[in-house]
N, C-alpha and C positions, 0 to 999 in steps of 0.2 A: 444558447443558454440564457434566459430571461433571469436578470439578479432584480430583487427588490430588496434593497436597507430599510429596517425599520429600528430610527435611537433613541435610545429611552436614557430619561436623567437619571443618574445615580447621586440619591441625597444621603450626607453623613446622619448619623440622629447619635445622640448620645445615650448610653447606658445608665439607666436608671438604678440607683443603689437600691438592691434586695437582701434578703436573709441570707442569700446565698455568700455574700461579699465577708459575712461575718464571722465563718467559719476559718479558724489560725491556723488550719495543718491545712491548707491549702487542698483540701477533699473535694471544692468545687468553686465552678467559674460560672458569672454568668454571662449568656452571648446574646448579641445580636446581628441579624444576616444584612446584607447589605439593601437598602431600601432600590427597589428599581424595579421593573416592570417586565425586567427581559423573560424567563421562562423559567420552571421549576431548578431547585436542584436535585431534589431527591423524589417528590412527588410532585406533577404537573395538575397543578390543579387556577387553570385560568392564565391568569399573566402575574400570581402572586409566586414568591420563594417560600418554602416552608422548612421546618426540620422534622426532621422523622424520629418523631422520641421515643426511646428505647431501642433505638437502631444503627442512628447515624454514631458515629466514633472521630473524637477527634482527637487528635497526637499535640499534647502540648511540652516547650521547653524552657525549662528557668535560667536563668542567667548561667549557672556552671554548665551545662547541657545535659544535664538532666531531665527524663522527659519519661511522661508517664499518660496512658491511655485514656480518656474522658469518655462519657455515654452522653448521649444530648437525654434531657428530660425534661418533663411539661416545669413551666418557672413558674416559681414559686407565687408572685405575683399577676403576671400578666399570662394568666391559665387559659386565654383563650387566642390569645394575639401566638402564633406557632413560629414567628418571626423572631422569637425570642425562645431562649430554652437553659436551663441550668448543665451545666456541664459536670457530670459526679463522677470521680475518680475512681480507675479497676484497677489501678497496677502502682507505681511505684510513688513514693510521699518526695515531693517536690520543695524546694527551698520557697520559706516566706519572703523575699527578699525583694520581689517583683525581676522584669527582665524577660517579662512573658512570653515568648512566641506558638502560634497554634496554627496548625496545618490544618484542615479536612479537604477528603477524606484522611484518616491516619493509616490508611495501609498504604499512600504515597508519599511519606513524610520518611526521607532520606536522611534530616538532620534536620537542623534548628531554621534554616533556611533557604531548604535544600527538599526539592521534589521529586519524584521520578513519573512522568504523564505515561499511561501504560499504553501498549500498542493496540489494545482490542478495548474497545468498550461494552459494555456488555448492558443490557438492556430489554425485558420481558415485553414490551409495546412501542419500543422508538422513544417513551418519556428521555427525557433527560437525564443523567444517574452522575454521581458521583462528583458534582461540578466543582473542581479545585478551588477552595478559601484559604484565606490567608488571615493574620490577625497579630496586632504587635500591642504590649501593654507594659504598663509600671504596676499593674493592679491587676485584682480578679475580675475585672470588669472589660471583656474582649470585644471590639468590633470588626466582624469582619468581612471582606473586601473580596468580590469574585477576582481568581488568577488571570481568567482567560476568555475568549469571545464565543458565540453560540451560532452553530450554522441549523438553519432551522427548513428543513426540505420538504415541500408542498409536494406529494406525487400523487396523482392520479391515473390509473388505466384499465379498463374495463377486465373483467375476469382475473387479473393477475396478483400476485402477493409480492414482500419483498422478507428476503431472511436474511440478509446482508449489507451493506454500503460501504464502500472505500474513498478514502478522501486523499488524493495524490498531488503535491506541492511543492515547492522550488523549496522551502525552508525545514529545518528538520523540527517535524511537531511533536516528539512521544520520545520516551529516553528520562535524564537528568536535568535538571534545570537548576542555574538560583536565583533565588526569589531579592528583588529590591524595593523595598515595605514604599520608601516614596513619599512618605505623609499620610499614606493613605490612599494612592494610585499606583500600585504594586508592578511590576512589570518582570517579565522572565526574559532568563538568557542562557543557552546549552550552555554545560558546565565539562569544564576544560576535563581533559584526563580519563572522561567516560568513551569506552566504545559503545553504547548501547542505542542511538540515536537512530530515529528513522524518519522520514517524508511522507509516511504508509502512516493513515489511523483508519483503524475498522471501527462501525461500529455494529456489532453481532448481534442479534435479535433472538432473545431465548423460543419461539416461534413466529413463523413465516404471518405476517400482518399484511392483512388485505388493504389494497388501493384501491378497489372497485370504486369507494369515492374517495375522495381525496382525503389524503392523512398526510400527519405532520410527523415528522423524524427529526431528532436532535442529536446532534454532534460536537463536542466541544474542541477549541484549536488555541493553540498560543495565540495570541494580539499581535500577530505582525501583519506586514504588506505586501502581499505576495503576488507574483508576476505571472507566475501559472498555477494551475488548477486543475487535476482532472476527478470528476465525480462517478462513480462506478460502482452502478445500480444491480442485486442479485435476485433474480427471485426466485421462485421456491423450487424449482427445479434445474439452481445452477445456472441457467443462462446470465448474459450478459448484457445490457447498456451500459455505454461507458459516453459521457462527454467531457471537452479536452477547452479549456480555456487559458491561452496566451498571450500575454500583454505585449501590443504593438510600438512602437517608437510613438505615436502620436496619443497612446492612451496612458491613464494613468494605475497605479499597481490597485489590486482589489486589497483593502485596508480594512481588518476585522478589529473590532475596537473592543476596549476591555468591555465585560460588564453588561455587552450588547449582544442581540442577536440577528440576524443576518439571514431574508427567507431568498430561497433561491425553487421558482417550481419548475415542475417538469411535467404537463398534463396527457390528454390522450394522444393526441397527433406529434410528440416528444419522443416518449418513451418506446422502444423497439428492442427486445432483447435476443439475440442471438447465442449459439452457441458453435462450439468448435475455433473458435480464434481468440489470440492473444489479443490482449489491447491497445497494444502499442501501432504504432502506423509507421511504415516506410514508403520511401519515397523508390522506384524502382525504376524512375525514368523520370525526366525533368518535371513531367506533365503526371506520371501515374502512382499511386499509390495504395499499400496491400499490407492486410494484415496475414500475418502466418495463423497454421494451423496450429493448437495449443500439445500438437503432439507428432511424431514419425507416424507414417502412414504403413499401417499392418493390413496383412492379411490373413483373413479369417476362414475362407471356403472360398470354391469358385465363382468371380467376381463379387464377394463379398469382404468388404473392409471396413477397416476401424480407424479411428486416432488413438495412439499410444496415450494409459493414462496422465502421462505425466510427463514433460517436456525433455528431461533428463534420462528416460528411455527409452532405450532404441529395441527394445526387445518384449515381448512378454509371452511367458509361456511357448506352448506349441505354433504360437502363430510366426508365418514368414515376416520378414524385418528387413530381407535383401532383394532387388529387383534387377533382372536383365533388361535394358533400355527399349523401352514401348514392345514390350511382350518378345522381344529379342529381330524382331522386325525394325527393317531399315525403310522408312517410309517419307515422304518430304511433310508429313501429318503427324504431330505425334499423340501417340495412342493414351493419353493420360488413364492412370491407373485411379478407382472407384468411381469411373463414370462425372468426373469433375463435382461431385458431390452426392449423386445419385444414389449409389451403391455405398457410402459411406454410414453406420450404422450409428453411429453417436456423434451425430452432427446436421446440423439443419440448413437447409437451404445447398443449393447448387453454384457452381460457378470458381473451384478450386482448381489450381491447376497449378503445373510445377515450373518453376522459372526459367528462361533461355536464360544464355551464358552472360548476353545484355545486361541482361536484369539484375543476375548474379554477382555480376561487377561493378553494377550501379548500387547497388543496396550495401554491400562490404567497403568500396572505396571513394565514391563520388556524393555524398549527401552533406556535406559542410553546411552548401548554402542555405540547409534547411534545419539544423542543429539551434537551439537555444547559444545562445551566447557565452553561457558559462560552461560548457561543455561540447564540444568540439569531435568527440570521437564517435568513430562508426561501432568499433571491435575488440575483444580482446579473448587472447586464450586463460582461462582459467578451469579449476576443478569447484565442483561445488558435492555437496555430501547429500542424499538420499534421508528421505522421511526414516526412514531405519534408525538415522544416525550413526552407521557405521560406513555402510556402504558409499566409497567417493568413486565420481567419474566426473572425466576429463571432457572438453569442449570448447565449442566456439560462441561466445556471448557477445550478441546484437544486440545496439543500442537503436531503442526508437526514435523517428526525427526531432521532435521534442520531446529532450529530457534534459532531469537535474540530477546528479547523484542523491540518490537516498538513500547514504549510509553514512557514517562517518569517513571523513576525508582521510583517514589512514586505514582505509580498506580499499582503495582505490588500488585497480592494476597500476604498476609503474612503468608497461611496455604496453600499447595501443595498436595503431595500425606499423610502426617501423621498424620494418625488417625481421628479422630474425631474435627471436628473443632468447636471453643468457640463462633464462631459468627454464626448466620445462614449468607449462603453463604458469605462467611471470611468478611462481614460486607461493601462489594461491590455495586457499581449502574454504571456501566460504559454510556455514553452516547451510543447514536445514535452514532458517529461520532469518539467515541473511539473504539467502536465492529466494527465498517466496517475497520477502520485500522489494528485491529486483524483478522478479517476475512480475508483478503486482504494477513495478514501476512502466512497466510493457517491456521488459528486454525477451528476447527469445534467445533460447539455449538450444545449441544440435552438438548432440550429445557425438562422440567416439562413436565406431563403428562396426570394430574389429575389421578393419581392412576391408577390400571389395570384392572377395570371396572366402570361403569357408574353410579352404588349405592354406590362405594367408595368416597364421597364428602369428607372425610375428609382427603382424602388424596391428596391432589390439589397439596400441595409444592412437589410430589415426581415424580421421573421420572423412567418409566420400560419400559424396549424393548427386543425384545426378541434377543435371540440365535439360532443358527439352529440345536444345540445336544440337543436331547431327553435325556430326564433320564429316566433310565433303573430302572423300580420299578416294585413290582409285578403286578399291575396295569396298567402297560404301559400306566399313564394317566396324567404324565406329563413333562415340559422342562424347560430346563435352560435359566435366563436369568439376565442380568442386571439393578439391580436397585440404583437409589440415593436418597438423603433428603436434605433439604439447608446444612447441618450440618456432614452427612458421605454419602460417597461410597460405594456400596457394589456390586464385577463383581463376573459376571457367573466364577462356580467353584465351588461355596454353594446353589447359590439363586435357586430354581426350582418353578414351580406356575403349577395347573393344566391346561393341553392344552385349555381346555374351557377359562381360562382368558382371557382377550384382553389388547393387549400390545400394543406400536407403534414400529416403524420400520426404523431403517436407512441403507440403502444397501451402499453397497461398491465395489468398482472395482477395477482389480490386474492392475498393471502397472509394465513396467520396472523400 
């Protein structure tokens, strides 16, 4: 990852008394944006800030909290300087008293000083949209002060677009905040009491924007220092680039400054997008590591397979979902099911293959030494709820070797790798909307399985997939594999089932 800081000064100027200021029922304010160089807020044009008049909104509040919707419009005065703008009142008549405080945008203004950073950014060309201001007064006369820092993404790559970007971090960026004005150097801080908090900011592109030459993408973040980073690049056909950046004991934390922006590129020889795998990385032997497949591996027709759409199903439709172990052949070769990629239809590239019992026990139990510092675990049983939002299933959720929680810390399992837990799945239902920020975060989900055959109804809460080591019995008639229950774990090591069983399957691929 190539990071290039570029900081620019941010100078105070004072607001110049206009017509505006004259008005006694408090119908209008007049503003000014903060002088600096970093990049648009509303419309990107150069290295200047502008307002968008008759568009942008801002949420102002008087001393009792009282607060009432502003429209930016061309100032009365200074008609050509866009730095500047009258503020004219659509909704409720505010006390003359002074006591001012003013958020933009106003559809993130939670209270008088009190924000909500939204999870998705949303954006028609990568400009900038929406860049959270702040502004405190005694008078109609507002100055105001950018919230938060600017990541600014150089991409280049021949032929390709992007319709997406994810910005993944140790700190929670998007949720409630509140705002400490400072003098004038504002600074944010997650606000007690909210669950809505995440580590996940997208920023969503109303269409897919060519890279062929290099283009700039803007992303806004709180001002903090953060220790890791992962960036994950989408383009127009869904695939994937993701890069992963974490701070070493000898380096120092990447610090996003107010006010500033921040280019980081990624050019031809860089960018590589893939599809069919999570993001996340495990470590599956001291030396090896693999990302899973972003789905159960189905079958579609003879030798013809698929990934399940979606991590949390193990089934779909008329396609098989259960397999007898390497074609029900006891072989010292195992027979991997889609040709290790070949034969898999919604997924590129070769080299998939299903995990010995080794592996299996190294990925679930042994990965400490490779865990971020503030987080420590491999696993945990939970349910999580279906894009439906009705539908819940149960499972086993892996954590990638570096990761942060990114969610608020009372969503956290209370039961991880030990023993037998008292709840079934530690007494969890995560939303739609909490699982995709976990998934996002790289965790992988294998989902329940209904047992490991089709007459086992009673076993629906349990989840079995196989391994690719045989066990060696006199019999040579059966293999190793992994199984769970809402309640315990149990990985390949002990577990074996006769090859005739039908299990499901989730393959995995080495990466550097």
């Amino acid at each position: 990852m190539k990071k290039y800081f570029i900081f620019i000064a941010a100078a105070t100027a004072l607001l110049l008394t206009t017509s505006c200021q004259k008005d006694e029922t408090v119908q209008c304010f007049t503003a000014r944006l903060e002088k600096s160089s970093s990049d648009a807020k509303t419309i990107l044009s150069g290295t200047h800030i502008y307002w968008n008049h008759n568009s942008d909104q801002v949420e102002i509040y008087d001393a009792s909290g009282t607060h009432a919707t502003f429209l930016a419009q061309q100032h009365s005065t200074h008609r050509e300087d866009r730095t500047y703008a009258n503020l004219v009142n659509t909704s409720n008549t505010l006390s003359t008293s002074g006591g001012y405080k003013a958020i933009y945008p106003a559809s993130i203004a939670k209270g008088s000083n009190t924000i909500e950073l939204p999870r998705v950014q949303t954006s028609t060309d990568g400009s900038l949209t929406g860049y959270p201001m702040y502004a405190e007064s005694s008078n109609k006369s507002l100055q105001f002060y950018n919230l938060c820092s600017v990541l600014k993404l150089n991409l280049e790559k021949a032929g390709e677009s992007v319709s997406k970007i994810q910005i993944v971090t140790d700190k929670l960026t998007t949720g409630t905040f509140t705002i400490a004005y400072n003098g004038g150097n504002p600074t944010l801080t997650p606000t007690n009491g909210y669950n809505n908090h995440t580590a996940v900011t997208t920023l969503q592109l109303g269409t897919a924007q060519s890279i062929n030459t290099a283009k700039d993408f803007y992303i806004y973040l709180p001002a903090f220092n953060y220790s890791y980073m992962q960036i994950k690049v989408y383009n127009a056909q869904g695939l994937l680039f993701f890069k992963t950046w974490q701070k070493t004991a000898n380096e120092n934390p990447m610090t996003l400054v107010r006010s500033r922006y921040h280019t980081i590129t990624f050019g031809e020889n860089d960018l590589e997008f893939h599809e069919g795998n999570v993001n996340g990385k495990f470590h599956v032997s001291s030396t090896k590591i693999v990302t899973f497949a972003n789905g159960n591996l189905l079958q579609t027709g003879t030798n013809q397979y698929k990934f399940a759409n979606n991590q949390y199903d193990y089934t779909e439709g008329s396609y098989t979902y259960r397999f007898n172990w390497a074609d029900g052949q006891y072989n010292n070769t195992y027979n991997e099911r889609g040709g290790g990629g070949a034969n898999i239809s919604n997924c590129t590239g070769t080299g998939w293959y299903t995990l010995s019992k080794e592996e299996w026990r190294y990925v679930t139990n042994f990965r400490s030494n490779f865990h971020s510092t503030s987080f420590s675990h491999n696993r945990a049983l939970v349910q999580i709820t279906k894009s439906d939002s009705t539908t819940v299933v149960g499972g086993l959720l892996l954590f990638p070797d570096f990761f942060y929680w990114p969610l608020d810390a009372s969503k956290q399992p209370t039961d991880f790798e030990g023993g037998t837990s008292a709840t079934d799945w530690n007494g969890i239902i995560y939303t739609y909307n909490d699982w995709k920020v976990l998934e996002d975060a790289g965790c992988v989900f294998l989902p329940t399985t209904n047992g490991y055959s089709a007459s086992l109804s009673t076993e629906q809460d349990q989840g079995w997939y196989w391994s690719k080591t045989p066990y060696y019995s006199s019999n040579n008639d059966r293999s190793y594999c992994t199984y769970f229950t809402p309640k315990q774990c149990l990985f390949s090591g002990g577990q074996y089932k006769f090859i005739s069983s039908e299990m499901s399957i989730r393959l995995v691929r080495q990466v550097n």
